[in-house]
N, C-alpha and C positions, 0 to 999 in steps of 0.2 A: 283497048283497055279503058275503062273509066278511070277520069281521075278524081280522085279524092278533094273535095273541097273543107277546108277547117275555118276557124274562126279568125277576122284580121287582127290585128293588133290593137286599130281603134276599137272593134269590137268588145273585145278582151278588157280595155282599160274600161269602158264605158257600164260593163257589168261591175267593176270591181268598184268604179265609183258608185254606183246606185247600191254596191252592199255596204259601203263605208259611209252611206248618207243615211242608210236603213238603220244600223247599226248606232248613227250617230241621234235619233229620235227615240230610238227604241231605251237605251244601255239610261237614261236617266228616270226612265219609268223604268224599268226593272229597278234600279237604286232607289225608287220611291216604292216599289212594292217591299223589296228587302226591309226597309225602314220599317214599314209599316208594319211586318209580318215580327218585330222587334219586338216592337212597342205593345203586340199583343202577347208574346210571352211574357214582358215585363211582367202586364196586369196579370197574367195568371200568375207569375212567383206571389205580385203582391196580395192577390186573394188570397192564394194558402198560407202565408206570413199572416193576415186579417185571420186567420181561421183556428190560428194557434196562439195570437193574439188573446182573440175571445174566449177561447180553450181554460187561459191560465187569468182570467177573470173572471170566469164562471166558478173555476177554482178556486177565487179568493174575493165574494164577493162583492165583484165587480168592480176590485181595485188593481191597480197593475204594481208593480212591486214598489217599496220604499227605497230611495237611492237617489243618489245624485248623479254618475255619471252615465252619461248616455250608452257606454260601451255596456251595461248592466242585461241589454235584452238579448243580446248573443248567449252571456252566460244564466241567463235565468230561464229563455224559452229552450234553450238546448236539453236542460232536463226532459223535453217531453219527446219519446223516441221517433214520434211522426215526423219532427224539427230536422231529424239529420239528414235528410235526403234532399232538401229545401235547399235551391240557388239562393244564396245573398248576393248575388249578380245580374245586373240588369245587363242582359244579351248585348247592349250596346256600349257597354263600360267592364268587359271580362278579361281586356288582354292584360296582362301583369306586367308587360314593356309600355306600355303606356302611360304616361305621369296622372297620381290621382288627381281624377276630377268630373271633367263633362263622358271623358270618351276610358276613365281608366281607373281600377279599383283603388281604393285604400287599402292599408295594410300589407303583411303579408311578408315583411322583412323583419329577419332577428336585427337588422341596422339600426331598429327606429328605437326612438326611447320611449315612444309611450306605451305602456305596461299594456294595453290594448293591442291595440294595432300588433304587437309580437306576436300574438297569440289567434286573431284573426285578420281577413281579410273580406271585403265586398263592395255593393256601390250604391248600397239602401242606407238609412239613416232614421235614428227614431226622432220625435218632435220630445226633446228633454223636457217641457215644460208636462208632460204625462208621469207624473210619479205622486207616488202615495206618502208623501213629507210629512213632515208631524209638521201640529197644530205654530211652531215656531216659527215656520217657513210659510203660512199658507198665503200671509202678504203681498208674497214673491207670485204669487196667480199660478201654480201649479193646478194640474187638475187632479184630482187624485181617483181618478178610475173613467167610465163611459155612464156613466147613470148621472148623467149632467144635460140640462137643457142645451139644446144644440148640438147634440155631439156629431150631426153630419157636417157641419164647419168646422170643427176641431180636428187639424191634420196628427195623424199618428205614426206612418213610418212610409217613408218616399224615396226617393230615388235623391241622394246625395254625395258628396264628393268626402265626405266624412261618415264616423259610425251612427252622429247625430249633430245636432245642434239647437239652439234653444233663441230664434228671431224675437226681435223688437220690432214692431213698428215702425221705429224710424231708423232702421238698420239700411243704410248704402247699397244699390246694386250694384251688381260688379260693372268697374269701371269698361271690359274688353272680357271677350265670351271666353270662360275659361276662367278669371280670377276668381277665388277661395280664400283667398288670405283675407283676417280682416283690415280695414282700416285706421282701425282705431291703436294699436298693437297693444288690445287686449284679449285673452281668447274668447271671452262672452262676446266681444264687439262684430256687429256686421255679420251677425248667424246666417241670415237671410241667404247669401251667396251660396254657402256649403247646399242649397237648397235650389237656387236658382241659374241652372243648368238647362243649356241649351241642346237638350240631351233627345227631346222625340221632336223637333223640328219645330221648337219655339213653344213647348209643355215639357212636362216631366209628369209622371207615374204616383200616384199616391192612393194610401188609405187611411180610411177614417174612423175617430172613433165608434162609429157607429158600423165598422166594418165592413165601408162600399169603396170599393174603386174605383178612380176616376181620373180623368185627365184632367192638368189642371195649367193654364196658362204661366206663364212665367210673371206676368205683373200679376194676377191674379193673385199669387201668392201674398200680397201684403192686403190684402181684403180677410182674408182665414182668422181665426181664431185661435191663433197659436198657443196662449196663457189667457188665464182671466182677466187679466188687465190688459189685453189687448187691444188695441183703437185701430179698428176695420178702416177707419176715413181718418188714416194716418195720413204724411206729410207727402206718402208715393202713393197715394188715390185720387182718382178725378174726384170724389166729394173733400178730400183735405187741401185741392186748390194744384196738383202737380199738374205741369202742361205738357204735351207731346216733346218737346225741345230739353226739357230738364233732365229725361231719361240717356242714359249713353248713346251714343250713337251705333250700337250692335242691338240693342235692345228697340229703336224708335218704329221699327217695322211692323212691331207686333200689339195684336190689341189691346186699348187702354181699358180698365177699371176703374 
C-alpha cells in the first residue's frame, strides 16, 4: 500500500505565516481604498446638496434665504421634494453611537435643548455667514446670495460637526483632533473647529458658492472667504506670519497655506 504523505507542522505554520504577513500589507490599503470610496460619496451628497442649493436661488434671485440661524437650510431646502431623499450624512460621520464630530453625527435626540438639533440630524453644515440680512446687519460681511465676485472661495455647506457655523479669521484650531467646543465660551467663538475635521485623511468635503465641489485641506480652511470681512492672510496663514510649530501638534503634519 502507498502511504499517504501530508503537510509537516512547520509546513503548516509557515503558510499560515506568509497569510498573516499578506494579510498584514494588504488589510491597510483595503482601509485606504474604503476611505477613499467615502470621501467620494461624500462629494456626491455634497453636489446634489449644491444642486438644490442653486435650485432655491434661482428661485429667489440669486439670494438664499433671510435668517440668522444656521439650522434655517434643513427647514427651507426641505420644501423642495427632490431634497428628501438626500443623505445629510457624510458616510464617514453616519453612526448615531458615536459622539458628534469628526466620526459622528449631530442631532437626532429629543435629550437636546436646542430647538434644532430635536428635530434633525447630520454631519454637513452651512457657512452662516450666506444669508440675505437686511441692510442693518450687512456690516457683519454677510453674503447675501452667489452673484458676488469670488464666489468659487466663498465656502457654502461642508462637512461639519455642527448644523453650521459662522468662522473668524482669527478663530483657534482645535487644540486635539476631535475638539468642537469653542474656546472662547461664546458660541460665535472658534467656528472654525465645527469645520475643521480630520474627517477625509487631513481634508473635509465642501461646496461652493459657485456650486463646485472640492477637497479642501484642513488649514486651507483659514485662507476661504468665509464673510466679506474675511482676512485670507489672517493670523493661521503663512502670509499673516503662522509657523509650522504654532499649529497643534495633530495638525503639524499636514500642509501649510
Amino acid at each position: 500500500m502507498r502511504k499517504l504523505k501530508g503537510f509537516t507542522l512547520i509546513e503548516l505554520l509557515v503558510v499560515i505565516a506568509i497569510v498573516a504577513l499578506l494579510m498584514a500589507i494588504l488589510m491597510p490599503a483595503l482601509q485606504r481604498v474604503k476611505r477613499q470610496a467615502k470621501a467620494v460619496v461624500c462629494q456626491t451628497n455634497l453636489r446634489q446638496w449644491g444642486t438644490i442649493f442653486s435650485i432655491y436661488m434661482d428661485e429667489n434671485d440669486g439670494h438664499f434665504a433671510y435668517g440668522d440661524s444656521s439650522g434655517q437650510w434643513r427647514w427651507i431646502l426641505q420644501q423642495h421634494p427632490r431634497e428628501r431623499k438626500l443623505s445629510v450624512c457624510c458616510p464617514e460621520a453616519c453612526d448615531p453611537d458615536k459622539p458628534a464630530g469628526t466620526f459622528g453625527p449631530w442631532g437626532g435626540s429629543s435629550l437636546d435643548s436646542d430647538y434644532v438639533m430635536q428635530k434633525d440630524y447630520g454631519s454637513y453644515g452651512v457657512n452662516r455667514w450666506v444669508y440675505n440680512r437686511k441692510k442693518e446687519w450687512s456690516d457683519e460681511g454677510y453674503w447675501k446670495g452667489r452673484n458676488v465676485i469670488g464666489a468659487s472661495q466663498i465656502p457654502l455647506f461642508l462637512d461639519c460637526s455642527w448644523y453650521g457655523g459662522g468662522p473668524l479669521h482669527y478663530d483657534n484650531p482645535p487644540e486635539y483632533d476631535g475638539q468642537t467646543a469653542s474656546g472662547t465660551g461664546h458660541w460665535r467663538g472658534d467656528n472654525m473647529r465645527r469645520f475643521c475635521l480630520n474627517r477625509h485623511n487631513g481634508t473635509i468635503n465642501g461646496v461652493f458658492l459657485d456650486i463646485a465641489v472640492k477637497k479642501i485641506d484642513l488649514k486651507q480652511l483659514w485662507t476661504l472667504k468665509w464673510n466679506c470681512n474675511f482676512y485670507t492672510s489672517g493670523p493661521w496663514t503663512k502670509a499673516g506670519g503662522v509657523q509650522p510649530t504654532d499649529w497643534p501638534q495633530w495638525m503639524r503634519p499636514f500642509k501649510d497655506y
